[in-house]
C-alpha positions in Angstrom: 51.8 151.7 136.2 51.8 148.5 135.2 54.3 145.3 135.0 54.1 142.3 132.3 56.5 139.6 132.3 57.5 136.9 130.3 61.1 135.4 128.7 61.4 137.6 126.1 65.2 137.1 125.3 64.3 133.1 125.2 67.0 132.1 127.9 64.7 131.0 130.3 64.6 133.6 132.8 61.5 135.9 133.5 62.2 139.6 132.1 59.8 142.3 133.1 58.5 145.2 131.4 57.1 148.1 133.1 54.6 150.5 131.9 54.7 153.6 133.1 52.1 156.1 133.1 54.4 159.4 134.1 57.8 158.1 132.6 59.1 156.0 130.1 58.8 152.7 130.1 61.2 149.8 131.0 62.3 146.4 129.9 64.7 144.6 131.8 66.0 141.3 131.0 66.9 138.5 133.4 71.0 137.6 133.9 70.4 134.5 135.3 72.1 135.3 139.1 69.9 137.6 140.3 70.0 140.9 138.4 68.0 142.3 135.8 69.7 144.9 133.0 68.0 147.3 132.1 67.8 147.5 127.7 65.0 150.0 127.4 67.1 152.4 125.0 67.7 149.5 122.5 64.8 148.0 123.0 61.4 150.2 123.0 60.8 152.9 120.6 58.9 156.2 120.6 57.7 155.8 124.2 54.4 158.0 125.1 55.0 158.2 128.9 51.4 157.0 129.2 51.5 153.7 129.9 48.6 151.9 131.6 48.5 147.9 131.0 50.9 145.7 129.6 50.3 142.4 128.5 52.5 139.6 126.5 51.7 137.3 124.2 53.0 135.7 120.7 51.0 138.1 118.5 53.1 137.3 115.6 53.1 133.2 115.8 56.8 133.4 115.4 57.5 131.8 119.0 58.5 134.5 121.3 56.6 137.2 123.2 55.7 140.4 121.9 54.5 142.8 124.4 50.9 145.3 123.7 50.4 148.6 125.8 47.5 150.4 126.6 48.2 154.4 127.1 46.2 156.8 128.0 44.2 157.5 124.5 42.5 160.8 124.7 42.1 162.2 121.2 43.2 165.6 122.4 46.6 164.0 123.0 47.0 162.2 119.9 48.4 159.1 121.6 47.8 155.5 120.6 48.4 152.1 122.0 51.7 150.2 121.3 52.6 146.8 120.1 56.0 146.0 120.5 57.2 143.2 118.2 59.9 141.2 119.5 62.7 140.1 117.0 64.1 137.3 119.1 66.6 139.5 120.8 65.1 141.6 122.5 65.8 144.5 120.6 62.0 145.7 119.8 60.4 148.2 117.2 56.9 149.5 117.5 53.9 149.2 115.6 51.4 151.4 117.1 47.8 150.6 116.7 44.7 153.0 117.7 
């Protein structure tokens, strides 16, 4: 398991994402007061349940975060990483990468 966080809805507030390595993973965004809601079904795609790292960073140069996953990759479970490209509302879709 493993938590990234960074403004990914660009309001200001730190959002985290979890990776989790024997569920799905979560993003939860930041309301400001004290709460966090959680917009993993909207936001993350096909989720491998193998999540190991997560990182952030503005892969895409289009000024907001983007979030990359490391899974577990063993070739006998055809898995891959993940790059989650963030549109800006942090509504996601993947692009997996190997």
């Amino acid at each position: 398991m493993a938590l990234a966080h960074g403004d990914f809805n660009g309001d200001g507030w730190q959002d985290v994402y979890i990776a989790n390595d024997y569920g799905p993973d979560r993003l939860f965004l930041n309301d400001g007061h004290g709460k966090f809601r959680d917009v993993s079904a909207q936001s993350i795609g096909v989720d491998t349940k193998k999540g190991m790292n997560a990182d952030v960073a503005d892969f895409d140069n289009d000024g907001d975060l983007d979030i990359f996953v490391t899974n577990v990759t063993e070739d006998f479970l055809h898995e891959c990483n993940m790059l989650w490209q963030n549109d800006a509302t942090a509504s996601s879709r993947t692009s997996p990468t190997r």
